[in-house]
N, C-alpha and C positions, 0 to 999 in steps of 0.2 A: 841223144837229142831226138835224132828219128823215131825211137821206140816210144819217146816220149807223146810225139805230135800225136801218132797214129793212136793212143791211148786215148789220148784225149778226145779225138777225132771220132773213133770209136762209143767213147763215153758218150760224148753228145749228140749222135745218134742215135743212138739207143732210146735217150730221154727223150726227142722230139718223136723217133715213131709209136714211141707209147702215148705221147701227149696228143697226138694228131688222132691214134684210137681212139682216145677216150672222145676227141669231139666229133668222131666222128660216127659212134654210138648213142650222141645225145641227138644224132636227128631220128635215135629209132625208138625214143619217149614219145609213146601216143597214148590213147584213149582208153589201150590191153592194160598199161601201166597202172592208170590211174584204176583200174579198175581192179588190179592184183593188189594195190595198196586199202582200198575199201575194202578188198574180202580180205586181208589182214586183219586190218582195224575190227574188223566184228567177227574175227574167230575165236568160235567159242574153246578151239582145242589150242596147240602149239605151232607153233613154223618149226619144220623138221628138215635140217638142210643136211643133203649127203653129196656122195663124190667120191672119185679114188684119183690115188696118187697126187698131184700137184693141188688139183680141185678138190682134194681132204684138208688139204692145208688153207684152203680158200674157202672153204665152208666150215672151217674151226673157225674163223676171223669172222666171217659173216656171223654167226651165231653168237659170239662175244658182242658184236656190238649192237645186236638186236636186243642182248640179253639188258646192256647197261642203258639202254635207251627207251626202255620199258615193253619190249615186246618179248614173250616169254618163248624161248625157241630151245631147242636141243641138236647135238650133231649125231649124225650115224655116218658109218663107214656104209661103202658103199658093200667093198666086201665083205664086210660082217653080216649085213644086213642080209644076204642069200642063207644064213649060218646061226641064224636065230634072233640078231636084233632087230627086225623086221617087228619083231615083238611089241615094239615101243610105237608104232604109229596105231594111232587111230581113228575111225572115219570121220572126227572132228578138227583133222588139224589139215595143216596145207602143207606140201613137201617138193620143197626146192632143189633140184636135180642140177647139180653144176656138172658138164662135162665141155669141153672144147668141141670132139666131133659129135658125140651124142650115138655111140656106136662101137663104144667100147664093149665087151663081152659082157662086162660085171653090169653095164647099164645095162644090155640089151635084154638079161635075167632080171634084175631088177625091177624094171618098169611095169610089166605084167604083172608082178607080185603087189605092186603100191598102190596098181590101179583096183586090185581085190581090194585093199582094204578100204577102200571107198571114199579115202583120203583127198584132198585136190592138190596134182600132179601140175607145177610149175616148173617147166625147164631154163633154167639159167645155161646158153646155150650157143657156139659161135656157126653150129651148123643148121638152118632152119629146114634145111632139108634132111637131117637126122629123122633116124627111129623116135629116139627121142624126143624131138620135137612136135613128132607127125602127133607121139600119143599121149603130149601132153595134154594140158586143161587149158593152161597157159604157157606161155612164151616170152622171156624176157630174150630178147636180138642182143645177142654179144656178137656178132659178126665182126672180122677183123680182115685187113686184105693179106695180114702178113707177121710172121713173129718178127723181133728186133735182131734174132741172130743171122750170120749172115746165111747158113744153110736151112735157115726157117722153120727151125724142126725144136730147138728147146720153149718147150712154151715160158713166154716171159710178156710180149703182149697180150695174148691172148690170159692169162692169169691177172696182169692188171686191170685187166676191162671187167675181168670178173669181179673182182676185188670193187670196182671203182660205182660198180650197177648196185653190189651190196650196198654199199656207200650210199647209193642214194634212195635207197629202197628204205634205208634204215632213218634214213635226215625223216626224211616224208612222213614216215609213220611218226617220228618223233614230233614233225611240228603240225599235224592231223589231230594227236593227243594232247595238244598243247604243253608239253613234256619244258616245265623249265629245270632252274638251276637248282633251285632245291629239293627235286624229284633228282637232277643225277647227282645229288649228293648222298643221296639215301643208299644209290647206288655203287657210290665211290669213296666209303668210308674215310679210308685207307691211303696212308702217302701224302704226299705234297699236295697232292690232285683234291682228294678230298678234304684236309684240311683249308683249302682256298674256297670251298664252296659253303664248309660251313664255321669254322672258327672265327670267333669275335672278337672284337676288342674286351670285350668284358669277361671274356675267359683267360684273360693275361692281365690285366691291369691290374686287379687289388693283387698279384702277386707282389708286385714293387711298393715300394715306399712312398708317400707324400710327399716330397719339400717343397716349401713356401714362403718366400721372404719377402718384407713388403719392400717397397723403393727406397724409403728410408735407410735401409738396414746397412749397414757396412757391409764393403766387397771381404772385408777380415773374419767378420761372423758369417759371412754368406756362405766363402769358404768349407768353413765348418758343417753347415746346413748339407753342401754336394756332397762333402765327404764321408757323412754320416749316411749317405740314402743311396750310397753306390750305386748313382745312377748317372753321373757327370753332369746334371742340370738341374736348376729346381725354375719355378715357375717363382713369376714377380707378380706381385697384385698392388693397387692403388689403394689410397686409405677407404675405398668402398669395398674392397676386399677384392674389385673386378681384376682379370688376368691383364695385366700391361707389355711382360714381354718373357722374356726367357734367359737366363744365364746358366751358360756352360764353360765347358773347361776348354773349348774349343774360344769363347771371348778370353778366359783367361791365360790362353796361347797369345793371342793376339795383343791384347795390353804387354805382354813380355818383349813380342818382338816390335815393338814403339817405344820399348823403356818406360812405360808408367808404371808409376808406382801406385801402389795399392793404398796407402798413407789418406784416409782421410776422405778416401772418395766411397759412394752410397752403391748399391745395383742399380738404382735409375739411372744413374751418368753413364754406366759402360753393360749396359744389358741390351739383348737385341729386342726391337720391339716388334710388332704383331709376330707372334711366335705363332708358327702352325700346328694348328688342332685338327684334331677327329674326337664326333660326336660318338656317347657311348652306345651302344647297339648295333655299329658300324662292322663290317667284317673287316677280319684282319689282312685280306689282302690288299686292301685299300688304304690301308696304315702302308702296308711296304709298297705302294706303288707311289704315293705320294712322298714319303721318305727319298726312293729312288729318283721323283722327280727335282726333288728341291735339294739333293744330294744333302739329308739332312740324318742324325742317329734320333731324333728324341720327336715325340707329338705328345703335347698336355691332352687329355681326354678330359672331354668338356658333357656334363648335364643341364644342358641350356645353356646356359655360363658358367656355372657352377664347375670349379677345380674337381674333379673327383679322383685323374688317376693321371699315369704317365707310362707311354708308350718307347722302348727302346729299341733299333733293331735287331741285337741280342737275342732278345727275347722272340722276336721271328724266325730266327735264326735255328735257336733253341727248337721252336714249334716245327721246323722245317720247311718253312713259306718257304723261304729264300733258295 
């Protein structure tokens, strides 16, 4: 039980001196900031983020998500980069320099070389008293008082603030370009992700079946109608032909456990009315969120009024919304 407290003790520590970093690096957003994000937005070349060791791993992530947020970026190692990848910058682009002290060897080589290629040298950076710093262009302040470990030596604050500047470096640029949802769908084919951003309801619907019984109809033919359309519901219309409500096999759970009998009665007497729709051209995640909300399987898709399709969660299921 003691090992336990101390874990947790532990744990949450941790989490609060990272969280106290990060706000305590949002009072060092000022004017350099705004002004690193302008010469993004109109560079004509790439964002070129390097770093060694932990801040390699923090500028592979920075660069992912510049990438999907429309800003065209690449990563270089920091040690490759003395070794020939140096090759890949050019005087068109900007180059983001993550290190913690800003004084590591591989920086201390490096900097001189990137400032040749006439590139503009942004250090992402927790010592502004570094080399690095002194000979950047710009200066993003990752300044931290302290790592979360207790002998203050594994970087794990000082990598979250790094992480956390990306972060915001990347939001910026994104809402400067007015970057919506269907700009990161272009970007996010792929997965659940991207199917939420662009998959419609009209790319599932004519897969299913119609059923359609008017109020009249016997619950004994109606029967018939779900069974046929494998889809556990079919949609009710009035003698206008307009949608009045909805029968599923979930009402026909329900009449069992009340004992009615099926003998004679229409779908108007025991069908549920205003049944919930989505209009067609609608995205399909708004079929499953709405589904979710009303903890329902089925949405009739409607064309003005107009019956045209039916919606199951199956079938988002299927598409991997879900």
């Amino acid at each position: 039980m003691k090992l336990a407290k101390n874990i947790q003790t532990t744990a949450k520590n941790t989490l609060l001196k990272e969280a106290e970093a990060i706000r305590q690096i949002s009072e060092y957003i000022d004017d350099s900031f705004e002004t690193i994000v302008s010469l993004i937005l109109n560079l004509k070349g790439r964002v070129v983020v390097t770093g060694v060791g932990k801040s390699a791993i923090i500028a592979n992530k920075i660069v992912a998500t510049l990438n999907s947020t429309g800003t065209p970026s690449i990563f270089m190692h920091a040690a490759d980069a003395i070794h020939g990848d140096l090759g890949m910058v050019l005087p068109q682009d900007a180059v983001i320099c993550i290190s913690k002290s800003g004084n590591t060897p591989e920086i201390k080589v490096l900097v001189p070389l990137i400032k040749r290629t006439g590139a503009t040298l942004i250090a992402l950076v927790s010592n502004v008293d570094s080399q690095l710093a002194k000979a950047a262009d710009f200066v993003l302040n990752a300044t931290i008082s302290e790592e979360a470990d207790p002998n203050n030596l594994a970087p794990t604050t000082s990598t979250t603030v790094h992480m956390a500047l990306g972060d915001a470096l990347a939001v910026c640029l994104l809402e400067a370009r007015g970057f919506s949802s269907e700009d990161f769908a272009k970007y996010h084919p792929g997965g659940s992700l991207g199917k939420q951003l662009y998959l419609k309801v009209d790319d599932i619907y004519p897969q299913n079946a119609l059923p359609i019984v008017k109020e009249t109809e016997l619950v004994k033919m109606s029967l018939l109608v779900i069974s046929k359309a494998r889809l556990g519901a079919t949609a009710v219309v009035d003698e206008q032909g307009k949608l009045s409500g909805i029968f599923t096999d979930g009402d026909i759970r329900r009449m069992l456990e009340k004992d009615m009998t099926f003998e004679g009665k229409t779908v108007g007497e025991v069908m549920s009315k205003n049944p919930k729709t989505i209009a067609k051209g609608e995205f399909a995640i708004r079929a499953m969120n709405q589904m979710r909300q009303y903890s329902i399987n089925h949405l009739v898709v409607l064309d003005g009024e107009e019956i045209v399709g039916f919606i199951h969660i199956q079938d988002l299921v299927n598409e991997g919304i879900v």
